[in-house]
N, C-alpha and C positions, 0 to 999 in steps of 0.2 A: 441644753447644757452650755455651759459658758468656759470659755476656756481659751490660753494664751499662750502664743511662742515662748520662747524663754533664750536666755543667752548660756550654754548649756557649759558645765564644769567637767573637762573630760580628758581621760590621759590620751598622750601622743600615741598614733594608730601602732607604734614599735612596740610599747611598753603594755598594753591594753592585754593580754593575755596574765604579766607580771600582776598589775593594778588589780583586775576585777576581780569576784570573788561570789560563792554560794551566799544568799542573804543570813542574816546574821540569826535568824531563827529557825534555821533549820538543822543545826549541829550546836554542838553543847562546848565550854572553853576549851576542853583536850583536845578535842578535833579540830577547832579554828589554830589551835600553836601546833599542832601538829602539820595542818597544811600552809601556816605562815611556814614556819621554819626555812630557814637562811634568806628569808625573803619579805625585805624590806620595807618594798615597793605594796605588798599586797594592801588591801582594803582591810582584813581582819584587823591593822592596828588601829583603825576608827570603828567600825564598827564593832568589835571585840575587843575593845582596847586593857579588856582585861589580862591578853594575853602578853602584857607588857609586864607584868606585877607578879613575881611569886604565883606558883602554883596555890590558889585555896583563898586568893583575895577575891573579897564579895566583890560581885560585879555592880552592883549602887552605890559602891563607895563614891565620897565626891571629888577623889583623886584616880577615879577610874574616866567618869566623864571629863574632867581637866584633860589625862593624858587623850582624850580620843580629840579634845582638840587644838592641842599643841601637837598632836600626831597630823591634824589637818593640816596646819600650819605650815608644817614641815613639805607635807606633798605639795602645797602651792608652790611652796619657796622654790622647791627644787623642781617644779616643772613635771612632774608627776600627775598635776592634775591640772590643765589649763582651762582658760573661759574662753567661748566665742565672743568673737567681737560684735557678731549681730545674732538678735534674735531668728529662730528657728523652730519650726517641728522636727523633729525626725523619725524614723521609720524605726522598727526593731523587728528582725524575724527569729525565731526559736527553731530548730529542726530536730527532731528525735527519730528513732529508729536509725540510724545511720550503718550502714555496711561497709565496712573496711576493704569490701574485697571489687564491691562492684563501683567503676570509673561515673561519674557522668557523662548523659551522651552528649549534654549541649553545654563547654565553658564548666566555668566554676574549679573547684579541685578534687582530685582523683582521690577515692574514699573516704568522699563525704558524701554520699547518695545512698539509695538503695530503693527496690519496690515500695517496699513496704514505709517508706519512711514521710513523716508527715511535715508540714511548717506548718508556724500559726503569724500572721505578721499585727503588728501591733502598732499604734500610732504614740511617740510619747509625746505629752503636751503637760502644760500646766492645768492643773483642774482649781473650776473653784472652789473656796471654802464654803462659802455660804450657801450652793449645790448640797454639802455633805449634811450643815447644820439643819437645812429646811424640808431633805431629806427626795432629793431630786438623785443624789448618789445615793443609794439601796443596800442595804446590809442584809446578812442573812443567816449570820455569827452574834450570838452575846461577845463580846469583849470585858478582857478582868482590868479592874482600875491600875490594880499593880504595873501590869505589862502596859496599860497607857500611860500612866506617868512615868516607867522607865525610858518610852521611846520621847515622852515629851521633855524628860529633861535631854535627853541627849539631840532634839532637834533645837531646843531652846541654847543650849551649850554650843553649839556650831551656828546655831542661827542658816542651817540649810539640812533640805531633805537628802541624806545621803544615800537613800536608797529608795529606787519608787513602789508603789501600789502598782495592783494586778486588776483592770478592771475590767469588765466585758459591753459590750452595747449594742443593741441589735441593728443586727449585719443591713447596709445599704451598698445598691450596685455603686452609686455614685463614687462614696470613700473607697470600694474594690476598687477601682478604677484608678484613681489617682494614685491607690498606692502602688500599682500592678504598672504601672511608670515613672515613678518613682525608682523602682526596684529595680529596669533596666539600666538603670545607671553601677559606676563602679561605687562600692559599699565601700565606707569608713572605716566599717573592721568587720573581720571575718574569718573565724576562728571554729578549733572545736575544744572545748575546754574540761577539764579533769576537776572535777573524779567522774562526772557522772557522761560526761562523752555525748553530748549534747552541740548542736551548731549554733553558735549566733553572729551573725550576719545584721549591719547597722548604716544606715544611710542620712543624712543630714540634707534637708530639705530646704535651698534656699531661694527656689523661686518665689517673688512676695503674690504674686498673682496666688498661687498655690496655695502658699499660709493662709492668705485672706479667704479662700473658697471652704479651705476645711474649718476656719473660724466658724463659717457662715455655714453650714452642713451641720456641724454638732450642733448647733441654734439650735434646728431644728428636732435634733432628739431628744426627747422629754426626759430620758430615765437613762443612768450607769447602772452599774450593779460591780460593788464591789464580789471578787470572786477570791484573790488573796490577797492579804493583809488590812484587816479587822484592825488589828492594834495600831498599826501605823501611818492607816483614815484617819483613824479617830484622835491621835496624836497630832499629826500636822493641822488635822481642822481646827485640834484646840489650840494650838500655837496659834494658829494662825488668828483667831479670836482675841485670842488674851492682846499679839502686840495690835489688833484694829483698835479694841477700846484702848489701848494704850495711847497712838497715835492718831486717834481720830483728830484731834483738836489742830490737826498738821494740814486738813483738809485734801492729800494728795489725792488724783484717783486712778484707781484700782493699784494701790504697791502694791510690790512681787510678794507678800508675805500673806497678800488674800490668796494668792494659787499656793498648792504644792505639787511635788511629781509621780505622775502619773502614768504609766504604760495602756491603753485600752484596745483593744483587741475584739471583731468582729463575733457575738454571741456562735456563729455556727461553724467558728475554728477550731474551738476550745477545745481541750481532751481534758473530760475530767475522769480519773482512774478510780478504782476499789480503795476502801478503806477499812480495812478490817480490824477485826479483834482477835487478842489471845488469854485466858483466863486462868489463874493458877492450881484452881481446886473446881471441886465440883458441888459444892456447901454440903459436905457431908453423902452425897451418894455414890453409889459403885458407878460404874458406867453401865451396867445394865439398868440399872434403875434409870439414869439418865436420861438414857433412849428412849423408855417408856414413857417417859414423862413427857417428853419431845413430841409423844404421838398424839397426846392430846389434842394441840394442835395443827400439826405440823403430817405430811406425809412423808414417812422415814423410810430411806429406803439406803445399802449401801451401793458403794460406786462399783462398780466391777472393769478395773481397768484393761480394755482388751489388745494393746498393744504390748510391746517393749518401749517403755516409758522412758528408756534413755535414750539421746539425742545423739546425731553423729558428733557432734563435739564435747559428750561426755555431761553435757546436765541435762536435769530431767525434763517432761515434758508432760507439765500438769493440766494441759487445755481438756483431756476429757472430764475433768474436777471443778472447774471452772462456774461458779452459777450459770444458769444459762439463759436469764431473765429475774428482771421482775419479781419479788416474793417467792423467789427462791435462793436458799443458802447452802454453803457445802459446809460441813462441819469436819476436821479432823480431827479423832479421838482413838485412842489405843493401835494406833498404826493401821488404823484404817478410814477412807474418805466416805461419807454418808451426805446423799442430797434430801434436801427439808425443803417443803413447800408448803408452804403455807395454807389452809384448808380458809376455802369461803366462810366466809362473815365474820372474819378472825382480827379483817383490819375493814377502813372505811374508805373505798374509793374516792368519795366526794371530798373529804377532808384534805386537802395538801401537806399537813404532818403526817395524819395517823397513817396514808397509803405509804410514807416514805419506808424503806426496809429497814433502815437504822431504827428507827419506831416501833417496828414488828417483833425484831429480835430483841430491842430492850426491854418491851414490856410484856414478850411474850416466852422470853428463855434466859435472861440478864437479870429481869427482877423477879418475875413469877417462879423460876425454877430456881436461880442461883443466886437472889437473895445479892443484885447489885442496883441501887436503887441510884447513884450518883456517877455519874460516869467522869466529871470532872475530877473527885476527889477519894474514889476505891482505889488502894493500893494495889487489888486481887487481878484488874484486869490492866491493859495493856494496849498501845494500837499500832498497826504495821499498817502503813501505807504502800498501796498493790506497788510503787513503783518496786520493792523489793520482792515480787513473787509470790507465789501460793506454795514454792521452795521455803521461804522463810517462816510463814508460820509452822511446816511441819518441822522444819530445824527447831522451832523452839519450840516444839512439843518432845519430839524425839529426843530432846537432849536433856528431859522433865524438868527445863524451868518451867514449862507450861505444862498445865492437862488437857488443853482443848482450845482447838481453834477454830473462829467463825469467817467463810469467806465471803461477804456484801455483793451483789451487781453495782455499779455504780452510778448512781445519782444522773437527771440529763438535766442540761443548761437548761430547758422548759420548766422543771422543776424549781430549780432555784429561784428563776424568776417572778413565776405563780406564788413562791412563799415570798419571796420580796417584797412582791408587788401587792400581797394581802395584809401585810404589816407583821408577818408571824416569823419568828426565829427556829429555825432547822438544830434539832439536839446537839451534841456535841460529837466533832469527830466523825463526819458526816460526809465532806467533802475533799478532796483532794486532787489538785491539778497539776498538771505536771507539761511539760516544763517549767522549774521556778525562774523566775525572772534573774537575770544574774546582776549581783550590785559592781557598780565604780566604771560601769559605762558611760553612765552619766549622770552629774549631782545639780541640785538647784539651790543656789543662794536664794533667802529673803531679803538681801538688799534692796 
């Protein structure tokens, strides 16, 4: 893999809580004005810059993309977002689980730890284009044209990547190592940030000895694998395409507009969560009939919860509901949890789709029973990503927007890779990682 420092775009470590922001894809315009509100400073007015316009303005207008970069404009001017003077890698760590109540034992700040709480640390670097093009960076996602030419106008309109890709690469001691020294040092910013209460912790790398080594380290790894943001690879690669043949005749080599920015993160850190479904009707059958139908293939059985499921701090606690593997789903339906497992020679081990569970329940309770044949584009179904709980889907059954809910195992990095690296594309709504990357840590000019 090929890849370069960068002179990185990023607000003062005071303001850095103000500036950053959830990525731009993962809340809808309400909720991005809702958590700009009174605040200026956030990221949403570029990458939401719809939140500057009347409530109900299309976000493709071409006075949407203008203001997000007259809104960039603005954060340079006023110092909001500064450049380093020298190129850099630098480090990025995620921490989830976090405990309010329990101190650290070594340093750091008092309730941001806990047993149970994990980091993932991530290298960000410039990646190359022609990696993505030739197909050395890995997908795993179809991507819709729409949502690539929305994020290619809005990187073509700033002329830099304001928010980077989520990438993964398999783990070597050598980068553990460097980064695992790296991280001894005092971090650039270090925060836990709202809504979702997440740590991220950020260090700027300017040993050249260092840069040069992890230059020479990625060399050596054959394959990325993008894990999130599908749309905003394939945005930046094409950007980055359209101004090469633009500019070739300039004969520079390697401009900053052949990288974009990139977060990449050791293949066996990663936490990728459930991704499930909820579905509004049952196409016409009672739930008894349902069940039956279910038995065909599947071994139906209900959950018998033998606890008091409520938790000393008053919510529930759905772990005995939980799949417990593999080709096995937990279904909520009439206020009661039922586990389905899947009956031999139902799916195909050897195949790396058809063994996937997403594949299982599509084709064997999604289309075969309930008559949903497009997952992209049925109105009827719905998808809750686990970071919301196995509480969520019964709230939206219970409260009959929904009639029934499915809960997925989820998906392991081995998988993805094996479909990657076979050349084959994973269904839709299949994946889901979590921690998301947080944007306005730090952006990259194509200058």
């Amino acid at each position: 893999m090929k890849i370069k420092p960068f002179k990185g775009i990023r607000p003062p470590k005071e303001l850095v809580e103000k500036v950053s922001s959830r990525p731009y894809d993962v809340l809808n315009s309400e909720e991005a004005r809702a958590e700009a509100m009174g605040n200026e400073m956030s990221l949403y007015h570029i990458i939401k810059p719809e939140i500057n316009f009347p409530e109900g303005t299309d976000e493709h207008d071409p006075r949407v993309y203008n203001e997000a970069l007259q809104q960039y404009k603005r954060f340079r001017l006023k110092g909001w977002l500064e450049q380093d003077q020298e190129e850099h890698y630098y480090v990025y760590a995620q921490t989830m689980n976090l405990s309010p109540t329990l101190p650290q034992k070594e340093g750091g700040k008092e309730g941001l730890s806990g047993k149970n709480s994990k980091t993932q640390y991530g290298l960000v670097v410039g990646a190359w284009v022609d990696d993505y093009l030739e197909g050395r960076i890995k997908k795993h996602e179809l991507t819709r044209r729409d949502k690539e030419e929305d994020r290619m106008k809005h990187v073509r309109t700033l002329n830099a990547n304001m928010e980077p890709v989520f990438f993964a690469y398999p783990h070597r001691d050598d980068l553990d190592a460097i980064v695992a020294e790296v991280t001894k040092g005092t971090p650039e910013y270090d925060f836990v940030a709202a809504p979702e209460g997440f740590r991220h912790t950020f260090w700027v790398i300017n040993d050249k000895k260092t840069i040069d080594r992890i230059t020479e380290i990625f060399a050596e790894i054959p394959a990325m694998y993008i894990a999130d943001g599908h749309h905003r690879s394939a945005a930046a690669a094409g950007v980055g395409r359209e101004l090469k043949i633009k500019n070739e005749k300039l004969k520079i080599n390697n401009p900053e507009y052949e990288y974009f920015l990139a977060v990449c993160f050791p293949d066996n850190q990663l936490n990728i969560i459930d991704y499930n479904r909820v579905v509004k009707d049952l196409n016409g059958l009672s739930e008894e009939e349902f069940l039956k139908a279910l038995g065909a293939d599947f071994e139906v059985s209900e959950i018998t919860r033998s606890r008091d499921h409520e938790t000393s701090n008053g919510t529930n606690d759905f772990s005995e509901v939980k799949p417990k593997g593999l080709h096995n789903f937990s279904l909520y339906l009439g206020g009661k949890w039922y586990s389905l497992t899947a009956k031999e020679g139902r799916y195909n081990d050897a195949d790396p789709i058809g063994v996937l569970d997403v594949t299982i329940s599509s084709n064997l309770i999604l289309d075969k029973i309930l008559g949903i044949k497009d997952l992209r584009s049925d109105k009827r179904i719905d998808f809750v990503g686990g970071i919301r709980g196995l509480g969520e889907l019964q709230r939206r059954v219970d409260s009959g927007e929904m009639k029934m809910a499915l809960a997925l195992y989820p998906v392991t990095m081995q998988q993805i890779i094996d479909i990657a690296d076979s050349g084959n594309i994973m269904p839709p709504k299949t994946t889901w990682f979590e921690p998301k990357l947080r944007s306005g840590l730090i952006v990259h000019e194509l200058n």
